[in-house]
Residue frames as a rotation matrix with the C-alpha (Angstrom) as fourth column:
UNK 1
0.244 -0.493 0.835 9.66
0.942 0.327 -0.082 -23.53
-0.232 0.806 0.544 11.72
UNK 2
-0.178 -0.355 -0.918 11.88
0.041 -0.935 0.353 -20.68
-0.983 0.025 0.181 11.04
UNK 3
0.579 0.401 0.710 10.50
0.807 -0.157 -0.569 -18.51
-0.117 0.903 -0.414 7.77
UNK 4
-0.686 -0.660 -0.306 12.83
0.371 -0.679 0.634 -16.02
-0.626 0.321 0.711 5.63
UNK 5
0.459 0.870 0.179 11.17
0.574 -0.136 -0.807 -13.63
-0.678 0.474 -0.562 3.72
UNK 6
-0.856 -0.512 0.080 11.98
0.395 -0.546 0.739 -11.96
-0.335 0.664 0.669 0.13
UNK 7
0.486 0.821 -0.300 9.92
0.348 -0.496 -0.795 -8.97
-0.802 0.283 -0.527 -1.30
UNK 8
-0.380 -0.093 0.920 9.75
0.925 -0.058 0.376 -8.73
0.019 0.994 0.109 -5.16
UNK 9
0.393 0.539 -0.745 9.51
0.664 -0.727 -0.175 -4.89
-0.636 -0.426 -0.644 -5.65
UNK 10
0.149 -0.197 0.969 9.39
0.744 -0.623 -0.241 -1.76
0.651 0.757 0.054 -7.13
UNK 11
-0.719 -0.490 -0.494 10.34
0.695 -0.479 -0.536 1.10
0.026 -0.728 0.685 -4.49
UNK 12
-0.998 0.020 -0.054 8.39
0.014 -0.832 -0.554 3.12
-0.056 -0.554 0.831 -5.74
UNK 13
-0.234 0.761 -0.605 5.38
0.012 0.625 0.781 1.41
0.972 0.175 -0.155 -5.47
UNK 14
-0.505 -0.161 0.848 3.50
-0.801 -0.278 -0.530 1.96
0.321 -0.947 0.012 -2.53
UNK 15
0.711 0.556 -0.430 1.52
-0.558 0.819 0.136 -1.11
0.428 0.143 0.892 -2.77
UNK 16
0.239 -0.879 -0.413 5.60
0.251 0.467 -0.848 -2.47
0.938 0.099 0.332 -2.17
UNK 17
-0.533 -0.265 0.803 6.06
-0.309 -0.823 -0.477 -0.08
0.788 -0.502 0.357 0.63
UNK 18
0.433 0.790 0.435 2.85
-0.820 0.144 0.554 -1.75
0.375 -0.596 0.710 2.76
UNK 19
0.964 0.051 -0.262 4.74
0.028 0.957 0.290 -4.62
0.265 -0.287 0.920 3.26
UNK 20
-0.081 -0.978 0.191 7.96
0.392 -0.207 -0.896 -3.19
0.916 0.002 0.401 3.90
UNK 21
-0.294 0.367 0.883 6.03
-0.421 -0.879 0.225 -1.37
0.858 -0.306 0.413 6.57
UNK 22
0.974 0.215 0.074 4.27
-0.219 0.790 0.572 -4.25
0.064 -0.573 0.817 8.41
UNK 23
0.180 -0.796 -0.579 7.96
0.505 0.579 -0.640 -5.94
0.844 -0.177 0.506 8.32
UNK 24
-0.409 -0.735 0.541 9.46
-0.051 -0.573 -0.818 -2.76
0.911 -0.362 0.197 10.12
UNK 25
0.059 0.650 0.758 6.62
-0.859 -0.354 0.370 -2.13
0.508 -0.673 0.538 12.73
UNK 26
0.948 0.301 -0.107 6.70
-0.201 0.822 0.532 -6.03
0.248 -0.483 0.840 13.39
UNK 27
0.085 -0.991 0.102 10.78
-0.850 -0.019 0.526 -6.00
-0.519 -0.131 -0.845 13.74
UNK 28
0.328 -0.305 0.894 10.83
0.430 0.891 0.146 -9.07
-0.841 0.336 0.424 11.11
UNK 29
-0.287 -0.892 -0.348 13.86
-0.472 -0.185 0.862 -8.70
-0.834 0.412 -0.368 8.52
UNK 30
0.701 0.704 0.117 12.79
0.180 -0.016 -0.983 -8.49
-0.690 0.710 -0.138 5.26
UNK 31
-0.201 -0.929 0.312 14.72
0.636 0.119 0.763 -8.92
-0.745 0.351 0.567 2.06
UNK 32
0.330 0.622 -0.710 14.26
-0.410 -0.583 -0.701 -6.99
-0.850 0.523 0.063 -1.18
UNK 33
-0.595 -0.440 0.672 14.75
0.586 0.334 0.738 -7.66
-0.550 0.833 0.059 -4.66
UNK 34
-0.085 0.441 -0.893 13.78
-0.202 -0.886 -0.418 -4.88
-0.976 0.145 0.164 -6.94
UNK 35
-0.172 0.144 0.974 12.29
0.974 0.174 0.147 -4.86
-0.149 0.974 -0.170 -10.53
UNK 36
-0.923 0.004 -0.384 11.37
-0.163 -0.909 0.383 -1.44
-0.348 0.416 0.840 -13.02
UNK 37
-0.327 0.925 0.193 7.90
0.399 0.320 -0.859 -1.74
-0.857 -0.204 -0.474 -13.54
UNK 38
0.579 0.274 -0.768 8.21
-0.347 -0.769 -0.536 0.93
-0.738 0.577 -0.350 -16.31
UNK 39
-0.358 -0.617 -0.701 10.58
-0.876 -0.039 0.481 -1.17
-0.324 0.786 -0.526 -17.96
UNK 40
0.433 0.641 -0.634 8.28
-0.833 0.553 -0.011 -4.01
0.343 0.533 0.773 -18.16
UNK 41
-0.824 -0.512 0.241 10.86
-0.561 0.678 -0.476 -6.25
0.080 -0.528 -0.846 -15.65
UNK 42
-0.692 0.271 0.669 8.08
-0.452 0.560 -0.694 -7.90
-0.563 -0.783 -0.265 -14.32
UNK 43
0.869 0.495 0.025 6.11
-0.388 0.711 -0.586 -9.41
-0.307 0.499 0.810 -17.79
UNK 44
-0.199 -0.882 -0.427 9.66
-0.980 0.174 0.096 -10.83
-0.010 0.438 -0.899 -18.46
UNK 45
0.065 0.327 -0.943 9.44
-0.612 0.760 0.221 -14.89
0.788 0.562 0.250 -19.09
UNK 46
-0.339 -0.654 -0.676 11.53
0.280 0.616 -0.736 -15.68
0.898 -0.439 -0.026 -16.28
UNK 47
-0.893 0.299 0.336 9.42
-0.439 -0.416 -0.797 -13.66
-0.099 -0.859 0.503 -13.79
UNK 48
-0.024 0.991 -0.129 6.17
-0.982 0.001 0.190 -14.98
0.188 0.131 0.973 -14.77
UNK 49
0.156 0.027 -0.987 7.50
-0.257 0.966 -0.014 -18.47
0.954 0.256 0.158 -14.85
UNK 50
-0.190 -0.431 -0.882 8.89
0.604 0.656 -0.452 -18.30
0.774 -0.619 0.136 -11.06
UNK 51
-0.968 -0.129 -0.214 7.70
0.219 -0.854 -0.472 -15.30
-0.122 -0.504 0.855 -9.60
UNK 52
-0.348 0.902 -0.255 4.09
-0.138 -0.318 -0.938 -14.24
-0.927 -0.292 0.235 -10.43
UNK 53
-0.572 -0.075 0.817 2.20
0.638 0.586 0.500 -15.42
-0.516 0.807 -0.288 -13.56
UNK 54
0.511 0.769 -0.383 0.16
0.732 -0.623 -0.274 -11.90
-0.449 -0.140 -0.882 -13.10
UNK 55
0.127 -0.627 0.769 3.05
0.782 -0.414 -0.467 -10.23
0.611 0.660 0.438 -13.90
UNK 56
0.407 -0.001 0.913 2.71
-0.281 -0.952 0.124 -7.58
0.869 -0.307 -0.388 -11.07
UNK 57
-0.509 -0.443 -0.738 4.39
0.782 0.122 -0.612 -7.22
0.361 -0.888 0.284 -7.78
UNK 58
0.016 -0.576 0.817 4.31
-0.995 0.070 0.070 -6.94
-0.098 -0.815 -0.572 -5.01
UNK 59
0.444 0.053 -0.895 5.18
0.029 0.997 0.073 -10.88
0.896 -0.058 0.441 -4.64
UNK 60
0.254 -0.276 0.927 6.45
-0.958 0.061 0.280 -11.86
-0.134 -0.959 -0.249 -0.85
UNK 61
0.411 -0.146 -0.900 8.45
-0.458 0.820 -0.342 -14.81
0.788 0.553 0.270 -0.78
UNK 62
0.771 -0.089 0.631 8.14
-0.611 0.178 0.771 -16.95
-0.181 -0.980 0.083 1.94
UNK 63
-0.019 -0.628 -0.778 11.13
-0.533 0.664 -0.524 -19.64
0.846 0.405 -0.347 2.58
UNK 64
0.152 -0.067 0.986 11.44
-0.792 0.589 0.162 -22.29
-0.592 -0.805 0.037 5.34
UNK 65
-0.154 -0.942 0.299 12.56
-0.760 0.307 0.573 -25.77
-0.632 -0.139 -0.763 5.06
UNK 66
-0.033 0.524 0.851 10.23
0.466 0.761 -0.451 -27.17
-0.884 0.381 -0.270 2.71
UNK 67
-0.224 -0.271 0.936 11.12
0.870 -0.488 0.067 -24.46
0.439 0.830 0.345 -0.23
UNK 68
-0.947 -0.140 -0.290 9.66
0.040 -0.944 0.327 -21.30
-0.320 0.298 0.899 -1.58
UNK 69
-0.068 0.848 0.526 6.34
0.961 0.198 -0.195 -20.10
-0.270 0.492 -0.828 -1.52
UNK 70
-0.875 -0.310 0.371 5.35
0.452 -0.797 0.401 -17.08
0.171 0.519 0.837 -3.52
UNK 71
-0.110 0.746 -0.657 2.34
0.803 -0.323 -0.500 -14.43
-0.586 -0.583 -0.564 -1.95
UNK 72
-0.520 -0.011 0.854 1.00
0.646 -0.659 0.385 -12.04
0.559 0.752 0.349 -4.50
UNK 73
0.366 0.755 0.544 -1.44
0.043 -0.598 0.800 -8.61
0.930 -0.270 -0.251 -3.68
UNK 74
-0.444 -0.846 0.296 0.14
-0.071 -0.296 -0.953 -6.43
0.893 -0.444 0.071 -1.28
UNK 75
0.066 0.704 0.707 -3.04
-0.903 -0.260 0.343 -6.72
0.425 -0.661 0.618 1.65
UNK 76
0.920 0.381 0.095 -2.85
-0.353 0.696 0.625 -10.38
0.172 -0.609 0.774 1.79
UNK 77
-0.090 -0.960 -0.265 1.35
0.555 0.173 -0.814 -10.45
0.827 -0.221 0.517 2.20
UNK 78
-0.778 -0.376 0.503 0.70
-0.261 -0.535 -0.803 -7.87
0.571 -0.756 0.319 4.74
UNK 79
0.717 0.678 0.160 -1.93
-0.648 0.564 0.512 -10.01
0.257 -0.471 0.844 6.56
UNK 80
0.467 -0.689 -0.554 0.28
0.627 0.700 -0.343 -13.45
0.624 -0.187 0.759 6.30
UNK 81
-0.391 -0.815 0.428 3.30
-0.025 -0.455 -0.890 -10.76
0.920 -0.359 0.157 8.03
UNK 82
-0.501 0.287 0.816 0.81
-0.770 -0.578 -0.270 -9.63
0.395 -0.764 0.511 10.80
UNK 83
0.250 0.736 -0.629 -0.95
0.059 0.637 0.769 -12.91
0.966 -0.230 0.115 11.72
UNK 84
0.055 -0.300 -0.952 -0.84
0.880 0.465 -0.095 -13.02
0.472 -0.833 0.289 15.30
UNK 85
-0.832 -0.555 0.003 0.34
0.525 -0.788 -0.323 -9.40
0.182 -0.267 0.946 16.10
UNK 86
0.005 0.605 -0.797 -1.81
0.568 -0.657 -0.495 -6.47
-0.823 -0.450 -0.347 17.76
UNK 87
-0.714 -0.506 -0.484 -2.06
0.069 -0.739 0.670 -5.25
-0.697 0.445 0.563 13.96
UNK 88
-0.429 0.851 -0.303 -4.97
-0.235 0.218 0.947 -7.31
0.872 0.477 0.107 13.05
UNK 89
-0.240 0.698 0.675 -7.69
-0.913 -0.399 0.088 -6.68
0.330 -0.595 0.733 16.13
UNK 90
-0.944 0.223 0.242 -8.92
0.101 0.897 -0.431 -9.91
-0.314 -0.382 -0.869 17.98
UNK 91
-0.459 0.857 -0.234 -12.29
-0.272 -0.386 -0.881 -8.34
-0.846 -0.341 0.410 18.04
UNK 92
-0.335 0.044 0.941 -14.41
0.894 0.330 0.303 -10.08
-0.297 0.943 -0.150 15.48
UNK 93
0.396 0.833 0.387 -15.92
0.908 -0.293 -0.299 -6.59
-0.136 0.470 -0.872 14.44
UNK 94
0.706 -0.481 -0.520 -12.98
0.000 -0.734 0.679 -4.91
-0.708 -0.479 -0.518 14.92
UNK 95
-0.445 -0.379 0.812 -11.25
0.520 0.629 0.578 -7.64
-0.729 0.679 -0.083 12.39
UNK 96
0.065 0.983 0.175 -14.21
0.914 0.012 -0.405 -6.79
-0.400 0.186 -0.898 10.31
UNK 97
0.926 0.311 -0.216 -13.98
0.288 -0.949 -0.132 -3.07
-0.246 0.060 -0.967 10.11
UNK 98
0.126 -0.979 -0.162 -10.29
-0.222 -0.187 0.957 -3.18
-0.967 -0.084 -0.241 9.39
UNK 99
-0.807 -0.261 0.530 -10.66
0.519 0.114 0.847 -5.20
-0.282 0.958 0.043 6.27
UNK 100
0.605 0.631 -0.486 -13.33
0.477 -0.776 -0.413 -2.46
-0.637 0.018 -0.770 5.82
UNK 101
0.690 -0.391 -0.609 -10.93
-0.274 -0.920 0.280 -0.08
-0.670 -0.027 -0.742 5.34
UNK 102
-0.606 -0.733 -0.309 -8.30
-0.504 0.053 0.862 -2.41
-0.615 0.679 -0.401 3.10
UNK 103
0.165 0.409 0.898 -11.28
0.980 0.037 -0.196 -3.42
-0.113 0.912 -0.394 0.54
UNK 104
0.773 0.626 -0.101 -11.75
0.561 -0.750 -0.352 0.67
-0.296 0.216 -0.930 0.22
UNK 105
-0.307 -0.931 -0.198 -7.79
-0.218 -0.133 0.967 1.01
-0.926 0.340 -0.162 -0.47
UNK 106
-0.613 -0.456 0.645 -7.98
0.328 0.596 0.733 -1.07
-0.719 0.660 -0.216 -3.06
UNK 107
-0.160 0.513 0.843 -11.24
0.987 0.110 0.120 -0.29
-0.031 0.851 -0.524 -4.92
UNK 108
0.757 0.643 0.114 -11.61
0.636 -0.766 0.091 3.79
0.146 0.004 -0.989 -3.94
UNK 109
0.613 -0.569 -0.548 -8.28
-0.351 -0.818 0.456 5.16
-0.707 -0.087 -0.701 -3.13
UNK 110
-0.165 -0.916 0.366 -5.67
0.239 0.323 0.916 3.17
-0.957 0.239 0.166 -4.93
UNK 111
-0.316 -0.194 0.929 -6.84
0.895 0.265 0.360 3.07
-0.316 0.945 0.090 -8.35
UNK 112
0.770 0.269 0.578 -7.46
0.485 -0.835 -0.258 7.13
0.414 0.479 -0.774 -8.09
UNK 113
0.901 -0.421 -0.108 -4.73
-0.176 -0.581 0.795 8.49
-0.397 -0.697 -0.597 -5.93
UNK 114
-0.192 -0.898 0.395 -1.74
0.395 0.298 0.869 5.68
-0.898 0.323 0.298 -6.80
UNK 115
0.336 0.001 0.942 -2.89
0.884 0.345 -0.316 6.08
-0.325 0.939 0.115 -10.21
UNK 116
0.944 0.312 -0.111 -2.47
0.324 -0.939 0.112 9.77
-0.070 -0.142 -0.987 -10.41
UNK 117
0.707 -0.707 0.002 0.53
-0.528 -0.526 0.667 9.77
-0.471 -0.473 -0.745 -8.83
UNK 118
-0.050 -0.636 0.770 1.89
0.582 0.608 0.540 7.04
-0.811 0.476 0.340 -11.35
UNK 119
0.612 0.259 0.747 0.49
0.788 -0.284 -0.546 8.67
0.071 0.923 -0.378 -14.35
UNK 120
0.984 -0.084 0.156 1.93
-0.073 -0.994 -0.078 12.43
0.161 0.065 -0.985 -13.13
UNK 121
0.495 -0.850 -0.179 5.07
-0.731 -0.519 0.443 12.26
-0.470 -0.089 -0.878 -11.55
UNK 122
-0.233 -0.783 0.577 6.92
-0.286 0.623 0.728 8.71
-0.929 0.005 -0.369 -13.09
UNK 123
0.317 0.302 0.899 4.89
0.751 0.499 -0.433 8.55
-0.580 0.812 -0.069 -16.38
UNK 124
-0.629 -0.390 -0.672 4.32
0.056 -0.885 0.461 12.27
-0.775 0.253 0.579 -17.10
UNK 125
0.005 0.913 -0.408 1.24
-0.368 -0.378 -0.850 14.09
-0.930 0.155 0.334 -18.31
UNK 126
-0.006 -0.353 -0.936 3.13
-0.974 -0.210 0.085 14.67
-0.227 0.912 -0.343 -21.99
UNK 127
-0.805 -0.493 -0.330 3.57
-0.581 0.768 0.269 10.67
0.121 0.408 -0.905 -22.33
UNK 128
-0.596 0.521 0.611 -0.10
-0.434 0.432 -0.791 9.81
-0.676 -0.737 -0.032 -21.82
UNK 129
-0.894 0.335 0.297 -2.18
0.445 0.590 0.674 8.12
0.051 0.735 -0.677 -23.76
UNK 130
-0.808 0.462 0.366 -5.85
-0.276 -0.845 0.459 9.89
0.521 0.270 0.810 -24.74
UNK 131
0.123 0.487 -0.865 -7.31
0.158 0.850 0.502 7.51
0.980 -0.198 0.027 -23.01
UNK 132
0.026 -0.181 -0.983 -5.58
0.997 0.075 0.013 7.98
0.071 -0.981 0.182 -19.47
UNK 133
-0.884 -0.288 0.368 -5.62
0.333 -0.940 0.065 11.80
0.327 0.180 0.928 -20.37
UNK 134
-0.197 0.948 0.248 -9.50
-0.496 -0.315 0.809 12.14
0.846 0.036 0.532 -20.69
UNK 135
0.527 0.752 -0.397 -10.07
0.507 0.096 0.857 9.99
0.682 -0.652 -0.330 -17.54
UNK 136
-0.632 -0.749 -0.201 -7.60
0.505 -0.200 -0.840 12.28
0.588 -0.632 0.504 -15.02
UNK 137
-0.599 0.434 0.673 -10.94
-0.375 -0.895 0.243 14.39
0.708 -0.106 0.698 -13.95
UNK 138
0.161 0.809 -0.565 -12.58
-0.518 0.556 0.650 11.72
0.840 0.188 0.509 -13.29
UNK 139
-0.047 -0.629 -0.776 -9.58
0.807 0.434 -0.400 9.56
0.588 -0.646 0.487 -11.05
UNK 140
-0.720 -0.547 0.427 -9.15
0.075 -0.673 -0.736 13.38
0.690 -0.498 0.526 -9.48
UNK 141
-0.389 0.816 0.427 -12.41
-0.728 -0.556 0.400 14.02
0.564 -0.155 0.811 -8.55
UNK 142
0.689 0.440 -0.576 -12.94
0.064 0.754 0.654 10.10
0.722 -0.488 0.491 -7.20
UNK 143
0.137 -0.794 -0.593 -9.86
0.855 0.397 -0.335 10.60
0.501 -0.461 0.733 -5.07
UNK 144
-0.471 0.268 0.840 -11.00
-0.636 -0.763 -0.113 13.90
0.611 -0.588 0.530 -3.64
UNK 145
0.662 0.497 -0.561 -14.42
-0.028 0.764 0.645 11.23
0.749 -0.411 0.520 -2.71
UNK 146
0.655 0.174 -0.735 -11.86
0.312 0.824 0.473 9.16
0.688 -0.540 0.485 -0.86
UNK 147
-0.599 -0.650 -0.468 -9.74
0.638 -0.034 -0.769 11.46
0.484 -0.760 0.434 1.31
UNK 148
-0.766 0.209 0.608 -12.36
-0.452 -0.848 -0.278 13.47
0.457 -0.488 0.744 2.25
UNK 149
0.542 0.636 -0.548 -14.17
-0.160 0.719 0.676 10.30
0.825 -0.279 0.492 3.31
UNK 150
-0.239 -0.670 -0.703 -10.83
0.686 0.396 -0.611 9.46
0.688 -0.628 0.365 5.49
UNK 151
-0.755 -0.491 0.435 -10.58
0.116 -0.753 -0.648 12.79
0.645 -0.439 0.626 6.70
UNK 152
0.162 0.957 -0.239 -14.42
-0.477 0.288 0.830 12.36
0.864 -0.021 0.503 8.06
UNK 153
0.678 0.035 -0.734 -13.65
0.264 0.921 0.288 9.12
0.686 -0.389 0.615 9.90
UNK 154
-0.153 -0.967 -0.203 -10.30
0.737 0.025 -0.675 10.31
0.658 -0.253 0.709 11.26
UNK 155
-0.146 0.513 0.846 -12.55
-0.488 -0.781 0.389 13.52
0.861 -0.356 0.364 13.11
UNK 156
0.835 0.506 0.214 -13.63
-0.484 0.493 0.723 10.44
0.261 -0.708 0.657 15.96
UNK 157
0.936 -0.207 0.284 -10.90
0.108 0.938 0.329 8.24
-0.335 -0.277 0.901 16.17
UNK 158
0.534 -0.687 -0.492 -6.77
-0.475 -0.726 0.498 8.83
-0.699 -0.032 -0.714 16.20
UNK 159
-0.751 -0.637 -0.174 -6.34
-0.384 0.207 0.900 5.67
-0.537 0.743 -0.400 13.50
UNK 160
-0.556 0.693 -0.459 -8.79
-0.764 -0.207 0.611 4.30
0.328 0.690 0.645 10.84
UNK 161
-0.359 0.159 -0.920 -9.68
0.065 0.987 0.145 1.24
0.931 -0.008 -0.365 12.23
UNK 162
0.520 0.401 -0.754 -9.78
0.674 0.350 0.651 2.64
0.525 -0.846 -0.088 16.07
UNK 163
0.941 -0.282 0.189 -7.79
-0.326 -0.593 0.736 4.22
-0.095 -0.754 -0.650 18.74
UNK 164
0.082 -0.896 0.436 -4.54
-0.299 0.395 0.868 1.94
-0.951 -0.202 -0.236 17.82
UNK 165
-0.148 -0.079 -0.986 -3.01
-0.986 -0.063 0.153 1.14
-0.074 0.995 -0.068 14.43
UNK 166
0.489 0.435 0.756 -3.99
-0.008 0.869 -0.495 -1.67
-0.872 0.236 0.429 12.40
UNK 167
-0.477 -0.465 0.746 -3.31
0.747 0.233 0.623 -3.08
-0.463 0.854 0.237 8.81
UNK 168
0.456 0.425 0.782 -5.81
0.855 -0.451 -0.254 -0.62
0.245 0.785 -0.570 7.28
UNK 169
0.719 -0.339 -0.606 -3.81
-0.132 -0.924 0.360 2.10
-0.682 -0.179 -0.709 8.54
UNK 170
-0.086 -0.599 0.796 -1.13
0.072 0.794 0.604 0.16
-0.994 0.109 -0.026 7.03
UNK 171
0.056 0.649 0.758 -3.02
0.779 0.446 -0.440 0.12
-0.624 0.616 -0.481 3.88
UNK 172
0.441 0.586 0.680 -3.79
0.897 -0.267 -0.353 3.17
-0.026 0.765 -0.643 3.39
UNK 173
0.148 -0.876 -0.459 -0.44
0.262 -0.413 0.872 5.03
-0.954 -0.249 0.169 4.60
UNK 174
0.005 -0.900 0.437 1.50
0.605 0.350 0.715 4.84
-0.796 0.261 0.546 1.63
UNK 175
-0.339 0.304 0.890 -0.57
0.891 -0.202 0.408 6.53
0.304 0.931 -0.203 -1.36
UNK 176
0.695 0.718 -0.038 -2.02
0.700 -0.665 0.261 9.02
0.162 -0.208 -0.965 1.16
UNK 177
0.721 -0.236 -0.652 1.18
0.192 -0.836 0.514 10.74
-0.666 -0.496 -0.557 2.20
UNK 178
-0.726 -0.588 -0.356 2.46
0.085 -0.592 0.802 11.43
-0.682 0.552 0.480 -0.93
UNK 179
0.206 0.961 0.185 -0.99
0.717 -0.019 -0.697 12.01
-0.666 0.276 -0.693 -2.45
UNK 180
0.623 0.349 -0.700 0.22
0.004 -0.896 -0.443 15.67
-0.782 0.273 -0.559 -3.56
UNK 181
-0.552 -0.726 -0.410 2.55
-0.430 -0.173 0.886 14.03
-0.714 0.666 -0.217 -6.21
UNK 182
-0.578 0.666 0.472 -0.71
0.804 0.564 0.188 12.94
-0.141 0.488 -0.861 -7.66
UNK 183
-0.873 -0.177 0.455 -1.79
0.210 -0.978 0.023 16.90
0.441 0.115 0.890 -7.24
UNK 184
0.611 0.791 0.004 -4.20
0.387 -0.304 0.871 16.54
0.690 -0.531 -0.492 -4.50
UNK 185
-0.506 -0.670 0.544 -3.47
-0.259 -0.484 -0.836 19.13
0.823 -0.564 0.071 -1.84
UNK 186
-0.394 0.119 -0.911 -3.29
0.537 0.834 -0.123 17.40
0.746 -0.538 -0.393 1.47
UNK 187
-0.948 0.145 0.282 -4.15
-0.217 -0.945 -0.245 21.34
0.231 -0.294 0.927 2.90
UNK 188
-0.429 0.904 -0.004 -7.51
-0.429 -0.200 0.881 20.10
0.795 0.379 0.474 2.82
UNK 189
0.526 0.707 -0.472 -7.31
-0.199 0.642 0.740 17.56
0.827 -0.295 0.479 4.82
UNK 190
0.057 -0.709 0.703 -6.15
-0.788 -0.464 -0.404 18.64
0.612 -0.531 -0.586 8.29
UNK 191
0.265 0.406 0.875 -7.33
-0.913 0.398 0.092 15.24
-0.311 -0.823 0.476 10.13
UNK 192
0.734 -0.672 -0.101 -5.17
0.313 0.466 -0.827 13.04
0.603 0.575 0.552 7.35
UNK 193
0.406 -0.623 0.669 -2.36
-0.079 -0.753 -0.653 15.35
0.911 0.212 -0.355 8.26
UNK 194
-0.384 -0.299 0.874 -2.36
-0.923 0.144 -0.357 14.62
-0.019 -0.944 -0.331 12.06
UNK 195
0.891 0.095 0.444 -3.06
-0.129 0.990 0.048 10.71
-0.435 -0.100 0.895 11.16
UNK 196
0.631 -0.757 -0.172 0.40
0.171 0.353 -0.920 10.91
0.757 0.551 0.352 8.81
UNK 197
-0.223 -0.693 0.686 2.56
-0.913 -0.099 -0.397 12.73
0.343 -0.714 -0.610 11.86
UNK 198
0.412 0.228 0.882 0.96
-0.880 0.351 0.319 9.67
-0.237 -0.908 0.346 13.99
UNK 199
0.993 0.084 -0.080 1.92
-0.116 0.749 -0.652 7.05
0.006 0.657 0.754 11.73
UNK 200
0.482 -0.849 0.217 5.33
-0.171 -0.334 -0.927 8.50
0.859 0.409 -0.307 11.03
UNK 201
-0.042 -0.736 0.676 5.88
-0.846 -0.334 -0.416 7.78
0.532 -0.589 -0.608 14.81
UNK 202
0.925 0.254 0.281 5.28
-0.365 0.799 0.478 4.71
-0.103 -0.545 0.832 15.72
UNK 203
0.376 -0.711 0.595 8.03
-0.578 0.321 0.750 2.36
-0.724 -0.626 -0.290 16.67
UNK 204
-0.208 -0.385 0.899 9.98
0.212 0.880 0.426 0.77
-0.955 0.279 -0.101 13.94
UNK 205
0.841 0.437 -0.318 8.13
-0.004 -0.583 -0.812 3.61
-0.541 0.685 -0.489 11.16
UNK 206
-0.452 -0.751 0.482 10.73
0.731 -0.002 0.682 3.11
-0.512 0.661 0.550 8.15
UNK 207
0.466 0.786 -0.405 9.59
-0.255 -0.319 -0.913 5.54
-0.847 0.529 0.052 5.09
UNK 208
0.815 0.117 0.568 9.24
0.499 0.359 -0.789 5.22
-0.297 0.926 0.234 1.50
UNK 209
-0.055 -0.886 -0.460 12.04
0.193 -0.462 0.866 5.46
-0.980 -0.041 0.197 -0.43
């Protein structure tokens, strides 16, 4: 059964970007439909009601001849993309150690790096709240933690997962190589630095727009 896919998105969202990614790398054609996240597009009535009742996107929308299903959370659209493909590992401990690496996106880099980089360069310091003001030391200082954890790992092995890319590369692309609009300098980390060049060349590598 032939499947069409639409991604519900913000560009600049790199969370949006992971699944734009998997498409390219896998050569499957991928619409887009874009929302403003800053303008609150996506708690609108008409998105919650048919689109995502979470209010957040990414959303992947699958079609084929029985409707429209709708795929929230950008790891498990870019799972559903890759089933089958040499992007998720046969190996069951190989499988394993991959979603390793996209639980630690989500709970150790994303919500200190992305956040950073949402708060600094598309919010803007001046428009924070005291609240997101007083915890920036904190987010900085946990997102030091998690690239100098990468950079570590990346010392043995030419992608996170192994010797060949995977989803957790996938994963954890997007927020790392524009980290320094979140004001972490990537100078530190010289073994990040020659995992982004590697990334950047694989076959079918689109970047963020």
């Amino acid at each position: 059964m032939t499947e069409n896919y639409t991604l519900h998105e913000d560009p600049r969202s790199g969370n949006c970007y992971k699944i734009k990614l998997t498409a390219a790398l896998l050569g499957i054609a991928l619409e887009t439909r874009q929302y403003d996240i800053i303008q609150g597009e996506t708690r609108r009535p008409e998105f919650l009601a048919n689109v995502n009742a979470n209010g957040r996107i990414p959303v992947l929308q699958i079609e084929d001849d029985s409707g429209s299903r709708f795929l929230p959370e950008s790891n498990a659209a870019c799972w559903y993309l890759a089933s089958g493909s040499p992007l998720i590992p046969q190996d069951r401990f190989a499988q394993a150690n991959m979603l390793r690496w996209m639980f630690f996106e989500q709970y150790n880099h994303e919500p200190n790096v992305a956040t950073l980089r949402f708060w600094l360069r598309f919010v803007g310091e001046a428009n924070l709240s005291e609240q997101q003001r007083a915890q920036i030391l904190a987010k900085r200082m946990a997102g030091q933690d998690a690239l100098a954890l990468m950079d570590g790992e990346l010392v043995h092995r030419g992608f996170m997962a192994g010797d060949t890319p995977t989803l957790a590369d996938i994963a954890l692309f997007p927020y790392t190589h524009v980290a320094e609009e979140g004001g972490f300098g990537l100078d530190n980390y010289p073994h990040i630095q020659g995992w982004i060049e590697r990334v950047a060349a694989l076959p079918g590598f689109v970047p963020m727009t």
